[in-house]
N, C-alpha and C positions, 0 to 999 in steps of 0.2 A: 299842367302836367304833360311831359313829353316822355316819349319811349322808342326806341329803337326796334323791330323787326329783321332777321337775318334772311330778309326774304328779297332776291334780286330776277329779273325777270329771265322770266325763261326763255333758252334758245329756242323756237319753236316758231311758225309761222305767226304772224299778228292777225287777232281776232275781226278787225275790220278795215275795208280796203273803200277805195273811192267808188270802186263798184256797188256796193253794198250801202253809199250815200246817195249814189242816181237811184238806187231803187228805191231808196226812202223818200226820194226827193214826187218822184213820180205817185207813192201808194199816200201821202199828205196834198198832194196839190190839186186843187180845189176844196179843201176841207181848213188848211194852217193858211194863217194873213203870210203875205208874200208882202213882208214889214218896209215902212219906209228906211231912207238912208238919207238923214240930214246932215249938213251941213252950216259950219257957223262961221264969218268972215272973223270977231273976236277969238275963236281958237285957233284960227288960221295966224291971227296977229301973234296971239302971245305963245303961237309955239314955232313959230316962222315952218311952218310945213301946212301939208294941207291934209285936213282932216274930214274923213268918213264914219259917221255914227250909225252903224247899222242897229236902231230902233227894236228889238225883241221885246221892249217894255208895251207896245204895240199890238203884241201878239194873244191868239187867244188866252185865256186864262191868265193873259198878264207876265208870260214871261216864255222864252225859250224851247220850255219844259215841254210842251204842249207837243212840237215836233217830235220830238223820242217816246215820248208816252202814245201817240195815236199810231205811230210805225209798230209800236211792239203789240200794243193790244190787237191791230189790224192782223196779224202774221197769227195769232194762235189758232187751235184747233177750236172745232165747235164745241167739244167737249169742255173743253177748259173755257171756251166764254162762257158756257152754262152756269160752271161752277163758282165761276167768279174769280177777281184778282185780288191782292193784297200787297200793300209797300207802307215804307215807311220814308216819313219824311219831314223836315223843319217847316216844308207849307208849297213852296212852287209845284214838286213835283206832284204831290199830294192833288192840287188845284187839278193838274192838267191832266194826271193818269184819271179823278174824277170827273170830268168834262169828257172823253174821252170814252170812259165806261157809258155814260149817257150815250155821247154821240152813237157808241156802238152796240146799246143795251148791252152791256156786261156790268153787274154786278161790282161795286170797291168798297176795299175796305182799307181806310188808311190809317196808319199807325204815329201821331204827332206827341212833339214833347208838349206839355204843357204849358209851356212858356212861350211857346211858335209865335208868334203873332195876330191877335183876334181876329185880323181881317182876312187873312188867310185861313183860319178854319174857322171860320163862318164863311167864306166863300167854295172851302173843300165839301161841306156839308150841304151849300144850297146846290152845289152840281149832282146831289145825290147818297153821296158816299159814306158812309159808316165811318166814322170818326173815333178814335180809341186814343185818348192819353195816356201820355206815360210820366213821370218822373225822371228826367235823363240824368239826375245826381246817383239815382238808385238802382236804375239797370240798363242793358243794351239794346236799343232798338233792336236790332238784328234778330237775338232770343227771342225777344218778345214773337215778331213777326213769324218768323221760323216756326214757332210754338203754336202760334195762331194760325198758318196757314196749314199746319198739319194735321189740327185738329179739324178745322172745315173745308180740310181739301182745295184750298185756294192755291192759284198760280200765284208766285210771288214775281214781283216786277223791281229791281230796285232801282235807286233816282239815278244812279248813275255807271254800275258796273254791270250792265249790259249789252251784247252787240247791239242789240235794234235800237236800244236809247241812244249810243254814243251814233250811231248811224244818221239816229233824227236831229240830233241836234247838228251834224257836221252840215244840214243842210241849210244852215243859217248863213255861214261862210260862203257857200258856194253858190248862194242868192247874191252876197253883199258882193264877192269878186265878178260875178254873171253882170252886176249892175254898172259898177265904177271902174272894172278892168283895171290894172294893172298898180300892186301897191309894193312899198318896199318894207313893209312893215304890219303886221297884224295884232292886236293888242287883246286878249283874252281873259276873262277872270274865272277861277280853280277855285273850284271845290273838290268834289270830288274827282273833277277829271274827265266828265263826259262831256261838256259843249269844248272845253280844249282840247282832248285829244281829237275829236270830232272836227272843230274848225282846223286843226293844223292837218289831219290828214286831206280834208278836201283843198285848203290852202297851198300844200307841197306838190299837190297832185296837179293843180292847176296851174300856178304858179311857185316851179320850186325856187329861184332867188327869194321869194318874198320870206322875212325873218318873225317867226313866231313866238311872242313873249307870253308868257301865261303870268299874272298878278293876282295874288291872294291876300289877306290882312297879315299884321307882323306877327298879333295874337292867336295867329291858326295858320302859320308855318311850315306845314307838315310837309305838303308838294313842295316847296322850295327843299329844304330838306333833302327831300327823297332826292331830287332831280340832281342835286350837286353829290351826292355820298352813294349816288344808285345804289341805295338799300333803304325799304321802305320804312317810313318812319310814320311818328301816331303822333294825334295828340288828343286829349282828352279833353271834352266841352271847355273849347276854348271859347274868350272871354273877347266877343265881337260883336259889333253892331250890325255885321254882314251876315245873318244869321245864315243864310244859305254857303254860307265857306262855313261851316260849325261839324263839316265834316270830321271822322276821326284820320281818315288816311285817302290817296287814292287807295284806286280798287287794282286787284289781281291783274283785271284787263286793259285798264287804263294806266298804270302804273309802266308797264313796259311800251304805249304808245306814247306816251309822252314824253319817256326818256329818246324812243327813236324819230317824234318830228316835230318835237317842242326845241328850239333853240335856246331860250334862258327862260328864266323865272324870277321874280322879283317879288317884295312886299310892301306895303305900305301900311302905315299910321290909322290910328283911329280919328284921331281929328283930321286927317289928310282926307279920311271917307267924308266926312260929316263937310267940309269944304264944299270938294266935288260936288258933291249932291245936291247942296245948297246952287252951287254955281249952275247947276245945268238945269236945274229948276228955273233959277232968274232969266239965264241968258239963252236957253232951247229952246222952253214956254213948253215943257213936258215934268210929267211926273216919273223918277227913278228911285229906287231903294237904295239901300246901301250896298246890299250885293252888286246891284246893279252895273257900280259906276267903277268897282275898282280897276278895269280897265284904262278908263277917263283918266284915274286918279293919279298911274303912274305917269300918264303922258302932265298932266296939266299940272302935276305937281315937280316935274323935271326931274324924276327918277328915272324914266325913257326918255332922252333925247333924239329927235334924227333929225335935223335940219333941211329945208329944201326936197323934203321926201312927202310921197303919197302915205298916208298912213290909215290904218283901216279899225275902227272900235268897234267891240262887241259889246252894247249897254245889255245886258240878258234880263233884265226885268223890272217891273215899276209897282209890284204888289210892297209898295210902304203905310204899312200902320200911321195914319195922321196924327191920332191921338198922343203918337210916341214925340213929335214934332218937338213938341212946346221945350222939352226936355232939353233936346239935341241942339238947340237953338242955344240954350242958355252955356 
């Protein structure tokens, strides 16, 4: 189920600047893996360019998340670490805001649908964190949280419509261009909008020729959407194997940066994901989710072409339920 929003972003200065990603970059480092960047001769073959996999599958807690959750919870008051935080999440964010609260004795409590995937909240819980399901057939995470954080006073963190998160995660980009210099091409996967808006602003900033595609599943839309009709569009527990795109929309803040330094957006296939993933498992000799790879997915599956060009991927995370394997195989 889809639905339109008459909501278009406002004239108004943009919530985060590449200043505000050196800062994040500097309050995480020594604390977030400063992730490898592999490289494979076979996708170099079969996409005749050369290809950059910046690894966040790599990273603490398994994925991305972990930069924007340790930036935001570092910046709060004493007060509010006291009291504790709260988010809600399909399971990365979940992981890393609870690792995170560890690292920093702060109190979490995170808010997962029930269907998340097991390995993700049992690893949100071994980090510490108060674990609450929900039903997402029957209500809105958001309520729920909101509801929750009011009654115990909790700061609320969400996974991706905030500046310190969109801030932590742009620092993933401006490792991956710090390392390999100069690309014509950056490939990012959209959920809600915070490692894309985040990668394309440190991206444009560093290097403005370089061209910023954000890719999401066909089944969860919504950013593509938004981004060609600039008005924000929803879509309701859409039906993906990339459970982290299971977003309902971008957010407020990320919605008008990604219209001003995202250049296109594309989508790809379910079985297009289930491919990918497969492939980068045999031929990388790493493990990625299916969020992970949609990046990968539009290059390797010749939705993005650029021939003869440096081109740079964002794999964002390798928290894949195994047990779900056997399925996906078949």
């Amino acid at each position: 189920m889809t639905s339109t929003a008459s909501i278009a972003p406002e004239a108004k200065s943009l919530p985060v600047t590449y200043a505000d990603i050196e800062a994040a970059a500097s309050r995480i480092d020594g604390v977030a893996h400063r992730t490898p960047v592999l490289t494979s001769r076979n996708v170099n073959e079969r996409t005749n360019s050369q290809v950059f996999f910046k690894c966040e599958n790599f990273q603490r807690a398994g994925s991305f998340k972990f930069r924007g959750a340790y930036n935001a919870l570092v910046q709060l008051s004493e007060a509010q670490k006291q009291r504790g935080v709260l988010t809600f999440s399909s399971g990365n964010h979940g992981q890393a805001l609870a690792l995170s609260g560890q690292l920093l004795g702060i109190p979490t409590t995170v808010v997962m649908p029930k269907d998340a995937p097991e390995v993700k909240q049992a690893a949100t819980r071994g980090y510490g964190a108060e674990v609450i399901l929900y039903n997402r057939a029957e209500m809105k995470r958001e309520e729920l949280a909101k509801n929750l954080a009011h009654e115990r006073g909790l700061t609320i963190i969400p996974p991706y419509d905030h500046p310190h998160t969109i801030a932590g995660q742009g620092t993933a980009a401006k490792e991956l261009l710090e390392e390999v210099g100069e690309l014509e091409l950056l490939l990012v996967c959209c959920g809600g909008g915070g490692l894309l808006s985040g990668s394309a602003i440190a991206s444009k900033s560093l290097l403005p020729s370089c061209r910023i595609i954000g890719v999401e599943p066909s089944q969860a839309d919504d950013a593509t959407r938004s981004f060609y009709t600039k008005t924000l569009q929803t879509v309701h527990n859409p039906d993906t194997i990339a459970d982290g795109a299971r977003t309902p929309s971008l957010g407020q803040l990320t919605f008008p940066l990604v219209l001003d330094y995202v250049d296109d957006m594309v989508t790809v296939s379910e079985d297009a994901i289930v491919r990918t993933m497969f492939f980068i498992w045999e031929r990388l000799k790493i493990v990625v989710e299916p969020t992970g790879v949609l990046a990968a997915t539009a290059l390797l599956e010749g939705i993005v072409t650029k021939p003869d060009s440096r081109i740079g991927i964002i794999i964002s995370g390798g928290n894949v339920d195994l047990k779900t394997v056997s399925h996906l195989l078949s």
